[in-house]
C-alpha positions in Angstrom: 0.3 23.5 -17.8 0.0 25.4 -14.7 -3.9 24.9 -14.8 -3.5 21.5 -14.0 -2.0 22.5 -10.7 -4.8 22.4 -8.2 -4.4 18.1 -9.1 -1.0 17.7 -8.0 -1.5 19.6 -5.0 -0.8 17.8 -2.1 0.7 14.5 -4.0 3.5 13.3 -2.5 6.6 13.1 -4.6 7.7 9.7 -3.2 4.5 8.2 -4.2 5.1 9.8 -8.2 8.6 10.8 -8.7 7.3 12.2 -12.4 5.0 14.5 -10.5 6.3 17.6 -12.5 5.1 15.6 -15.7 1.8 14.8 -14.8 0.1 17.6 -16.2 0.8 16.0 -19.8 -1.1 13.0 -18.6 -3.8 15.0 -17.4 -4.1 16.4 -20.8 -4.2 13.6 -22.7 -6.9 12.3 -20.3 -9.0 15.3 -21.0 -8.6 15.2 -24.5 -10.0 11.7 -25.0 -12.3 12.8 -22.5 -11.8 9.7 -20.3 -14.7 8.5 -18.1 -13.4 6.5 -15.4 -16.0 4.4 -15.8 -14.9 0.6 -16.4 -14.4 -2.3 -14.4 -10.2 -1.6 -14.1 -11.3 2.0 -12.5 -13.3 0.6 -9.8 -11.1 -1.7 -8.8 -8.1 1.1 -8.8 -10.4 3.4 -6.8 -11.3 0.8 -4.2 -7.0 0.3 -3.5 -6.4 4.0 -3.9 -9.3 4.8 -1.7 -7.4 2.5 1.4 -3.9 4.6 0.8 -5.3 7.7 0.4 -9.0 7.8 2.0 -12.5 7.6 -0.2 -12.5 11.5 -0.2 -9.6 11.8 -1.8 -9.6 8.4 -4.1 -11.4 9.5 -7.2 -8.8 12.5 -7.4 -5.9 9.9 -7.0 -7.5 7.6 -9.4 -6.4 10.9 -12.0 -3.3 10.9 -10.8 -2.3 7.5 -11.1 -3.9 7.1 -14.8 -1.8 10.2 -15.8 1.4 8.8 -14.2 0.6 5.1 -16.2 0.6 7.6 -19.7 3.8 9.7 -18.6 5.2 6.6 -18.2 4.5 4.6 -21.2 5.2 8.0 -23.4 9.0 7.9 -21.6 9.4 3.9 -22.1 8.4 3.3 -25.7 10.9 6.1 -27.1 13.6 4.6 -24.8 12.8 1.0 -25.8 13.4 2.5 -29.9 16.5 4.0 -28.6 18.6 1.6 -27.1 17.0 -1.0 -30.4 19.2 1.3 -32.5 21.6 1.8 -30.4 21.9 -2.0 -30.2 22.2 -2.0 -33.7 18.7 -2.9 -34.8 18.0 -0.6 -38.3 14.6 -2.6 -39.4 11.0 -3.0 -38.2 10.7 -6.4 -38.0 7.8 -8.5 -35.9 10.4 -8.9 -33.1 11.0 -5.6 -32.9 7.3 -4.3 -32.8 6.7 -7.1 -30.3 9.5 -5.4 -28.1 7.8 -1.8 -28.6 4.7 -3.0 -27.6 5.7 -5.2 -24.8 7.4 -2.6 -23.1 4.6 -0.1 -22.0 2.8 -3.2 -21.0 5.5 -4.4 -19.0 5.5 -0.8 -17.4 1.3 -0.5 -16.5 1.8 -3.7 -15.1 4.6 -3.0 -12.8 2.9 -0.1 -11.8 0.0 -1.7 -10.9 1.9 -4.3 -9.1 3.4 -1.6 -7.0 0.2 0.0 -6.2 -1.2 -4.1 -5.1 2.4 -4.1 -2.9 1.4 -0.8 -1.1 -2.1 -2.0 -0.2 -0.5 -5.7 1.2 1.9 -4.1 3.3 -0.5 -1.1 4.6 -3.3 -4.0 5.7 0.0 -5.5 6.9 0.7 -3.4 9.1 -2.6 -2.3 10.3 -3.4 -5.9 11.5 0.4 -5.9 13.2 -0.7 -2.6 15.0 -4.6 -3.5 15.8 -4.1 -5.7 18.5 -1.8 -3.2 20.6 -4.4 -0.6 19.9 -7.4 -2.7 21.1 -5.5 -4.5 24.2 -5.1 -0.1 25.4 -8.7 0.4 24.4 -9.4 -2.4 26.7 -7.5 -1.3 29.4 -9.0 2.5 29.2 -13.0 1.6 29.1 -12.3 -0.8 32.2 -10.8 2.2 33.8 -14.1 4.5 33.6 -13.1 6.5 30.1 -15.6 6.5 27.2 -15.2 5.9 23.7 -14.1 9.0 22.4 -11.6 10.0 25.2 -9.9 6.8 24.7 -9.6 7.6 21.1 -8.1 11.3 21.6 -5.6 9.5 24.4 -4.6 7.1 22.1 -4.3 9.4 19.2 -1.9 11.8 21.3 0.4 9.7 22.5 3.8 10.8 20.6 5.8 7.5 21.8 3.6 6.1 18.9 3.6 6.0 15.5 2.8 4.3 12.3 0.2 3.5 9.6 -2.1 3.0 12.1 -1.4 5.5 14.5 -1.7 8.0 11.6 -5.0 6.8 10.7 -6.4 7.4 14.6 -4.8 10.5 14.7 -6.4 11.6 11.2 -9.7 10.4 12.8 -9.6 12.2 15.9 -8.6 15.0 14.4 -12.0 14.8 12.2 -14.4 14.8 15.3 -12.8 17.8 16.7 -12.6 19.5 13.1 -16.8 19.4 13.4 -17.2 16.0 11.7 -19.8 14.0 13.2 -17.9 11.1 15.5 -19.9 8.1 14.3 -18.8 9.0 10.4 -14.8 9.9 11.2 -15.5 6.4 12.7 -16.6 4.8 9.4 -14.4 6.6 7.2 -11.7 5.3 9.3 -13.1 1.8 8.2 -12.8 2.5 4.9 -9.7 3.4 5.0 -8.4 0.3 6.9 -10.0 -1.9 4.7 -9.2 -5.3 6.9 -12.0 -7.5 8.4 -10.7 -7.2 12.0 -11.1 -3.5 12.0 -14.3 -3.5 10.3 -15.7 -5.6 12.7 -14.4 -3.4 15.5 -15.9 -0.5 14.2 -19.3 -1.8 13.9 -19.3 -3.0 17.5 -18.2 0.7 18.5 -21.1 2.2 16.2 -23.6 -0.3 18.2 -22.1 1.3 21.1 -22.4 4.5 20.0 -26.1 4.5 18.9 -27.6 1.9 20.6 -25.7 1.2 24.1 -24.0 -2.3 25.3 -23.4 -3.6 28.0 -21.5 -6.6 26.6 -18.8 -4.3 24.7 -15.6 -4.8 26.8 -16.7 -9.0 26.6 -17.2 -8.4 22.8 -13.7 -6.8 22.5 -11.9 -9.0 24.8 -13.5 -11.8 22.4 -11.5 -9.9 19.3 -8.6 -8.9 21.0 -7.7 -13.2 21.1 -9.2 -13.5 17.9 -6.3 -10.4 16.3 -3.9 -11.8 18.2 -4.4 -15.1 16.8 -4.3 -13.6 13.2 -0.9 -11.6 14.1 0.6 -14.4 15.2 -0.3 -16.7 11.9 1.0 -13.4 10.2 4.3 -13.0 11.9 4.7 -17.2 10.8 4.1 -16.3 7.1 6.5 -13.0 7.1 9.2 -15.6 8.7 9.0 -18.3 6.3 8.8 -15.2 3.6 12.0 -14.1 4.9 13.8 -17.5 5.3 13.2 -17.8 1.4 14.6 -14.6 0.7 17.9 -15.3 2.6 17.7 -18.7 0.3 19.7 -17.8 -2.6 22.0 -16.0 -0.6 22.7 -18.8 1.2 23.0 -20.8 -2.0 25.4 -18.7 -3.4 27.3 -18.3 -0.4 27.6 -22.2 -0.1 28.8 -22.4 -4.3 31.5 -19.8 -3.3 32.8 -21.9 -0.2 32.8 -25.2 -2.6 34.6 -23.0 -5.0 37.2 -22.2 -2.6 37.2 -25.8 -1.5 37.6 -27.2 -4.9 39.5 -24.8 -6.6 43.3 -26.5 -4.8 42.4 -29.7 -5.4 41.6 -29.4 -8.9 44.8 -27.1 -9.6 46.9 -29.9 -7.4 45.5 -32.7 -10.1 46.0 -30.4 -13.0 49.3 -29.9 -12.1 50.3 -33.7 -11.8 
């Protein structure tokens, strides 16, 4: 299905390990001639269009619809196999229910995944905001404008990171002839977080209008972001201390184990 290869081109592998298979998805997408037009699409396109930009979303929307079918065509002929194998030789009604419980099981921890990628991307972009506006801070109050504070922050190889990408992908926009003040909103939409949103309108403001007030303005959301990293670093520590929680249980039931163990052997043997 080699005509289907101009939409896996440039799809990452890591993203969709079944990226080979994807043209059979594609097919079956075409032949039912699939719209893309419901409720579930939009909300898929507005999560697709923060990991992968809004230019590329509705082409990634595709690609994530086919990989949902080439999955659910590999689980539901699994799921029959190992029934057999497990020595089930009837349709019965638990049976069905298992067949048909398994591709749902599948969309839905597909779609799970896809929610996990957009928490930890806005994760990390709130994480790397506030270093990126403290500099910005720092560079207007030493004489540079906007854009030159963008292209030295977006060259600077000691950084890295979801958000560093995103700058980097922005500034490399403006010089590739698109006009500064929409790389600027695209970059919005792709880090879909409040805190950057807000930045960017300031910045537009700036841009088109003038302000005097800006550095005030953003040394009024630099506290704000910090104030939000810092309530974010709290919940990612209590989300780790209940993680380490059942290892901590089990370690404690195997050291009563090994407490308990001679004692009860000692009155057994008496």
């Amino acid at each position: 299905m080699s005509f289907y290869s101009e939409d896996i081109k440039g799809v990452d592998r890591k993203d969709f390990p079944l990226l080979k298979l994807l043209p059979i998805g594609f097919l079956i997408l075409d032949v039912f001639r699939y719209k893309f037009n419901r409720g579930y699409d939009k909300r898929l396109l507005y999560k697709l269009s923060e990991l992968y930009g809004r230019e590329n979303s509705l082409k990634y929307l595709r690609v994530f619809w086919a990989n949902q079918i080439v999955m659910v065509l590999m689980v539901v002929p699994i799921t029959i196999l190992l029934l057999i194998g497990g020595g089930i030789k009837e349709l019965s009604g638990e049976v069905a229910f298992i067949v048909f419980l398994a591709p749902v099981l599948t969309v839905y921890s597909l779609n799970a995944e896809l929610e996990k990628k957009v928490k930890l991307r806005r994760r990390q972009l709130t994480m790397d905001f506030c270093d990126f506006l403290s500099i910005m801070i720092l560079l207007i109050n030493a004489g540079m404008n906007i854009f030159s504070v963008w292209e030295r922050i977006a060259l600077d190889h000691s950084r890295s990171g979801i958000f560093h990408d995103e700058v980097k992908r922005t500034y490399n926009e403006i010089i590739g002839g698109k006009p500064e003040t929409e790389a600027y909103e695209d970059f919005a939409q792709r880090c879909k977080i409040p805190e950057i949103s807000k930045f960017i309108a300031l910045l537009l403001q700036n841009i088109k209008k003038g302000n005097d007030e800006m550095v005030m303005a953003l040394r009024q959301q630099v506290s704000e972001s910090w104030n939000i990293r810092k309530g974010l670093a709290k919940t990612l520590g209590e989300e780790a201390s209940t993680k380490l929680l059942l290892p901590m249980m089990l370690m404690f039931g195997g050291i009563l184990l090994i407490v308990i163990t001679p004692a009860i052997l000692i009155l057994s043997a008496m």
